[in-house]
C-alpha positions as a Markdown table, in Angstrom:
| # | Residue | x | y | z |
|---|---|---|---|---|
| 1 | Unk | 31.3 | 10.7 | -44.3 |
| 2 | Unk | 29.4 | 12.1 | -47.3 |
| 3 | Unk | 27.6 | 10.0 | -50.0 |
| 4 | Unk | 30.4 | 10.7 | -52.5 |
| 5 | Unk | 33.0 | 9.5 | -50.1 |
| 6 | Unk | 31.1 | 6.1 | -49.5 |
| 7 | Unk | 30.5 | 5.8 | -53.8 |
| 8 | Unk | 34.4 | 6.6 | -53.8 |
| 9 | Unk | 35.1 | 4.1 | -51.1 |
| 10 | Unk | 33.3 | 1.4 | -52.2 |
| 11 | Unk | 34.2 | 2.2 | -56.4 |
| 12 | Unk | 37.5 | 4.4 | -56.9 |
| 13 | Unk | 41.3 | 2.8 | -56.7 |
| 14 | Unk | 44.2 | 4.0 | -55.4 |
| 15 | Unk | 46.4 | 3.1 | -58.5 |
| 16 | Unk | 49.5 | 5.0 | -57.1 |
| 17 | Unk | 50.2 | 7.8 | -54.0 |
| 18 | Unk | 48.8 | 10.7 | -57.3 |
| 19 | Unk | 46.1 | 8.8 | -59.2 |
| 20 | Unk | 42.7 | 8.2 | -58.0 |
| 21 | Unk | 40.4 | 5.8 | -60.4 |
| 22 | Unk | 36.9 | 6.5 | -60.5 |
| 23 | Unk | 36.3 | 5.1 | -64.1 |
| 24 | Unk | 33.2 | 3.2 | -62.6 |
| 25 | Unk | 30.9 | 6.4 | -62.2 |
| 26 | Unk | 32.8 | 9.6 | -63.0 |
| 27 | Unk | 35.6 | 9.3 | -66.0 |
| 28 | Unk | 34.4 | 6.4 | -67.7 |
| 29 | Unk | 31.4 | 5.0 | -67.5 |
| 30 | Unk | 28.8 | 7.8 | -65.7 |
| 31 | Unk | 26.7 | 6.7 | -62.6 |
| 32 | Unk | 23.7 | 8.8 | -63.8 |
| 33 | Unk | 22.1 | 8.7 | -59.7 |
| 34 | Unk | 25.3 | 9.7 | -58.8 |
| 35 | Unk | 25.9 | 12.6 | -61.1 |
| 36 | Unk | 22.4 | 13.4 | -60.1 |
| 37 | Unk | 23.3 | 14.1 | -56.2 |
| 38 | Unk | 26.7 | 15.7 | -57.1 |
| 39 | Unk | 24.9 | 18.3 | -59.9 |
| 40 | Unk | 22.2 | 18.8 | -56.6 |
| 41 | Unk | 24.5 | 19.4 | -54.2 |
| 42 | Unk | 27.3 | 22.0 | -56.4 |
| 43 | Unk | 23.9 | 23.7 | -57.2 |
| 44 | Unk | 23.0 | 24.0 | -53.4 |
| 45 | Unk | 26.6 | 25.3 | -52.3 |
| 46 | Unk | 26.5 | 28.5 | -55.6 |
| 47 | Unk | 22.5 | 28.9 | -55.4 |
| 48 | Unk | 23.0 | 32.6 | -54.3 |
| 49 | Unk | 26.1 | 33.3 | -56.3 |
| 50 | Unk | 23.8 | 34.5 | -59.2 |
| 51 | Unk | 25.4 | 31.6 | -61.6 |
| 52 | Unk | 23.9 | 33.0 | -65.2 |
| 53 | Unk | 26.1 | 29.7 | -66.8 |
| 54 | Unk | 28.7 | 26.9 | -66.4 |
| 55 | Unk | 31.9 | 26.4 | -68.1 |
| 56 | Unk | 33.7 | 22.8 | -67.9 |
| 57 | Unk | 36.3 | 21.2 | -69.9 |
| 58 | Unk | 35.7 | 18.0 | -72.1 |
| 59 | Unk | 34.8 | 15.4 | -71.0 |
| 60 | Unk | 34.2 | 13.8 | -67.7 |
| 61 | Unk | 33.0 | 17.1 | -66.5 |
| 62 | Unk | 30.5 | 17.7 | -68.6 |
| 63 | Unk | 28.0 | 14.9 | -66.7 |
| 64 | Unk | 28.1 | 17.5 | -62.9 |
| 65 | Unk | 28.1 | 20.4 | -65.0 |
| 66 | Unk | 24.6 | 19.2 | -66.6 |
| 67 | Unk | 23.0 | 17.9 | -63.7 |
| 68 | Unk | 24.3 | 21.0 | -61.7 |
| 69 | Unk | 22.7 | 23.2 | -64.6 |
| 70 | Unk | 20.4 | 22.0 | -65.0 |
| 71 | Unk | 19.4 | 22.4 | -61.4 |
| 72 | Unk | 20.4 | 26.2 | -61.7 |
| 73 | Unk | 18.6 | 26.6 | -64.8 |
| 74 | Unk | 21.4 | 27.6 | -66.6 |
| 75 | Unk | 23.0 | 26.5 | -70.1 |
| 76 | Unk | 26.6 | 24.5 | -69.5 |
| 77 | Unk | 29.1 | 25.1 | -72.4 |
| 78 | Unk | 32.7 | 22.8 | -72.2 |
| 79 | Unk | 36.0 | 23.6 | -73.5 |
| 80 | Unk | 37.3 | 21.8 | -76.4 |
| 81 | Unk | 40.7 | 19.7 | -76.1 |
| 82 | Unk | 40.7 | 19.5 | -79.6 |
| 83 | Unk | 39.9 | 21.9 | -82.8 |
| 84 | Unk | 36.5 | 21.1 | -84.8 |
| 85 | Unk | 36.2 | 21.6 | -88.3 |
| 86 | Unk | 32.7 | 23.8 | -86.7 |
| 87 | Unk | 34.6 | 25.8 | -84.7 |
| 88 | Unk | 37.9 | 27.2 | -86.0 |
| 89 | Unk | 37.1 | 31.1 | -85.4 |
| 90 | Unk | 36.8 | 33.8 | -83.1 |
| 91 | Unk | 37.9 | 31.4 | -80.1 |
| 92 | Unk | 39.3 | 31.6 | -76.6 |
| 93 | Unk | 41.8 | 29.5 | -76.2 |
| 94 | Unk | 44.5 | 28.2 | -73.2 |
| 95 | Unk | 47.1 | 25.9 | -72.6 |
| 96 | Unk | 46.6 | 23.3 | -70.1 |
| 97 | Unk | 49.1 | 20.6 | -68.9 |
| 98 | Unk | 47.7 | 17.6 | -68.0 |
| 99 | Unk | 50.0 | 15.5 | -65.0 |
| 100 | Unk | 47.4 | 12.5 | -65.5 |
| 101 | Unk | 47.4 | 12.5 | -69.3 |
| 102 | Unk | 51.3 | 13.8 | -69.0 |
| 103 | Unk | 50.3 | 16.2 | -72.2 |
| 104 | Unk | 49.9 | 19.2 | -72.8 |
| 105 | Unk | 46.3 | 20.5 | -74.4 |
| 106 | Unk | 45.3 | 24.1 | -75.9 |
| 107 | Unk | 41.6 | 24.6 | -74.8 |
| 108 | Unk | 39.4 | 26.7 | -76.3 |
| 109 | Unk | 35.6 | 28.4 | -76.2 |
| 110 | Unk | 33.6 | 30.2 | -78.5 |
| 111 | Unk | 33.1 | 33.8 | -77.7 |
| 112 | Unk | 29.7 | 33.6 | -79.1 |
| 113 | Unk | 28.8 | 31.6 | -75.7 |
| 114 | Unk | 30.8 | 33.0 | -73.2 |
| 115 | Unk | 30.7 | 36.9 | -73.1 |
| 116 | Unk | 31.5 | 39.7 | -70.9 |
| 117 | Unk | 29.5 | 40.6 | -68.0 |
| 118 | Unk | 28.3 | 36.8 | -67.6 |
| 119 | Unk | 28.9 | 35.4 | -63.7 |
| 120 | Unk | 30.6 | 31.7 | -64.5 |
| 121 | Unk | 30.8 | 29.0 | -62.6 |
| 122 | Unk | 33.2 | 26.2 | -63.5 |
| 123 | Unk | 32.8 | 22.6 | -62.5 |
| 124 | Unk | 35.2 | 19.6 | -62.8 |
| 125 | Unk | 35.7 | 15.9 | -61.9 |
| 126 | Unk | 39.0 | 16.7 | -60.5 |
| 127 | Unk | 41.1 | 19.3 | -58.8 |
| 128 | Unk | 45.1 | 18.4 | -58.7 |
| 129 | Unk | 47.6 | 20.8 | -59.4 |
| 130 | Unk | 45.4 | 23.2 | -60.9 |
| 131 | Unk | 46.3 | 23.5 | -64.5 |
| 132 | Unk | 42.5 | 22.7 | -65.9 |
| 133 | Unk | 41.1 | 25.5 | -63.2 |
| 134 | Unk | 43.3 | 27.9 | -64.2 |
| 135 | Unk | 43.1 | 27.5 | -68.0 |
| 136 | Unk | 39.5 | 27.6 | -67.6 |
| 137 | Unk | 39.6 | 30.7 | -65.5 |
| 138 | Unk | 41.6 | 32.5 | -68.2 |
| 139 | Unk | 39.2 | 31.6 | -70.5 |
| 140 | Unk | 36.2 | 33.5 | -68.4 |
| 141 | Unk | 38.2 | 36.5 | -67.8 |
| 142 | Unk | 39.2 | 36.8 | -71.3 |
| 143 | Unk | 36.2 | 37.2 | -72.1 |
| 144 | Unk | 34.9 | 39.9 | -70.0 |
| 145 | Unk | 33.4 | 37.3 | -67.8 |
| 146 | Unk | 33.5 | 37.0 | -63.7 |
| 147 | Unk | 34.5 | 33.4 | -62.4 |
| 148 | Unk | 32.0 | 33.2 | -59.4 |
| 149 | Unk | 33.7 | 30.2 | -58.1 |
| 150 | Unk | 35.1 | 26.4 | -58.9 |
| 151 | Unk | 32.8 | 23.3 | -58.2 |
| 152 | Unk | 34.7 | 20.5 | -58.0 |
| 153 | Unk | 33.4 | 17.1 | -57.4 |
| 154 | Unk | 36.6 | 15.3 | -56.0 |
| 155 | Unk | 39.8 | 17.1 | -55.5 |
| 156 | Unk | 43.3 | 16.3 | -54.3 |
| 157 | Unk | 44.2 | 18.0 | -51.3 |
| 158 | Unk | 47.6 | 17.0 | -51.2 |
| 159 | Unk | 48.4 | 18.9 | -54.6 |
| 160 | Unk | 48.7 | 22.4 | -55.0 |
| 161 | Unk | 45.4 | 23.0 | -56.8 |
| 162 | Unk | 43.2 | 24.8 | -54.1 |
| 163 | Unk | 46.3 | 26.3 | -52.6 |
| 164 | Unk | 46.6 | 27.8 | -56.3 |
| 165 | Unk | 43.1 | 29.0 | -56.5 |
| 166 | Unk | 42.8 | 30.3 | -53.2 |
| 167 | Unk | 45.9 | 32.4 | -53.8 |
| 168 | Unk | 43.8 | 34.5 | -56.6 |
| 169 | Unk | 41.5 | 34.7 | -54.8 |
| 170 | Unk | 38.7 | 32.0 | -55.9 |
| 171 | Unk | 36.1 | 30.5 | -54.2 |
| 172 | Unk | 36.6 | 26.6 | -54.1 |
| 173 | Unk | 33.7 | 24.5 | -53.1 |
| 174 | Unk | 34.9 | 20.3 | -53.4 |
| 175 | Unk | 32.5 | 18.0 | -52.6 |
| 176 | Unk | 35.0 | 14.9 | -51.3 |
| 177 | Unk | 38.6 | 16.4 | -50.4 |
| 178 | Unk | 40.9 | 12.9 | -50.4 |
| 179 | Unk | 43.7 | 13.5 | -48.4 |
| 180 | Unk | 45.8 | 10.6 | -48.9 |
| 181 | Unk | 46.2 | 7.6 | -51.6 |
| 182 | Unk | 49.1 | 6.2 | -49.6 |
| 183 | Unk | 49.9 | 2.5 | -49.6 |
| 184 | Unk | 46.3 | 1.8 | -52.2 |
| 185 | Unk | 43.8 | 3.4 | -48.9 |
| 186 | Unk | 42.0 | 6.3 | -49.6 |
| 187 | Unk | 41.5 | 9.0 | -46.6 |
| 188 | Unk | 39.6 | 12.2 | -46.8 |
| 189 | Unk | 40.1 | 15.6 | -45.2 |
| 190 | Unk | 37.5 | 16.4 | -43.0 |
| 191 | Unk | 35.5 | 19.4 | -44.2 |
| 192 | Unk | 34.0 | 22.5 | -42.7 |
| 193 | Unk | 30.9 | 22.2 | -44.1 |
| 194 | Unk | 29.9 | 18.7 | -44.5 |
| 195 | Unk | 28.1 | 18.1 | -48.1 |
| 196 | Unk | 24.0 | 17.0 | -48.0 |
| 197 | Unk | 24.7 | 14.4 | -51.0 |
């Protein structure tokens, strides 16, 4: 068992068989020692990828995509759930469906920081059904832009997410793959390359 899945263990809830709470250290309030390791360890897994950025979506995965940037060296920008008066032009935009939220969101990017010819990686907290990759994806390859891969810090193995990325062809690197929130235990998948955090 990795350090994520003992800081999950000991601090996330099974609130229901599709809804993992992590507020504690992820989507709430941000463990800043634990974002720390999880930034370290995405960095490790695309240090040869040639990463020249990181896109994320606002906002609980904007603390990995830091730490992890600022381990490659590399500037983070996150998509906006919501229009700001500062930026109302020359946008990227998506729409995303959120099955947590149970709404749907248009996300959007300046082009003046994400342009064509850049390699992207994009982190989130969480991988489910896919919906935020996806969008997020569009958004790189709108641009001109070359997704080099998805770093997620915990997905949901039991939803179609990877199965969805996989599919076009994506490289999916998650850092604790739960398997199961069945009767309020949480169980992991074991994984082929166990993570150093």
């Amino acid at each position: 068992m990795n350090f994520l899945e003992e800081v999950i263990l000991k601090e996330g809830q099974a609130l229901s068989e599709k809804v993992l709470k992590v507020d504690s250290f992820l989507n709430h309030q941000v463990d800043p020692e634990v974002m720390r390791k999880v930034g370290e360890e995405l960095a490790r897994r695309f240090k040869d990828a040639g990463i020249t950025k990181i896109l994320t979506i606002e906002s609980s995965g904007i603390a990995p995509a830091v730490m992890a940037g600022l381990e490659l060296g590399v500037n983070v920008i996150f998509a906006r759930k919501r229009k700001s008066l500062t930026q109302n032009e020359d946008l990227l935009t998506a729409n995303v469906y959120s099955f947590t939220k149970e709404e749907k969101n248009e996300i959007s990017v300046s082009k003046k920081w994400l342009t064509a010819g850049e390699n992207i990686l994009i982190i989130d907290d969480f991988l489910a059904h896919g919906e935020a990759a996806l969008g997020l994806a569009h958004l790189v390859e709108a641009a001109g832009a070359n997704v080099a891969g998805f770093g997620i810090v915990i997905e949901k193995s039991f939803q179609s997410g990877r199965e969805k990325l996989l599919k076009k062809g994506y490289r999916v690197e998650s850092l604790a793959r739960v398997a199961s929130l069945s009767n309020g235990s949480i169980t992991f998948t074991r994984q082929t390359e166990e993570a150093r955090i």
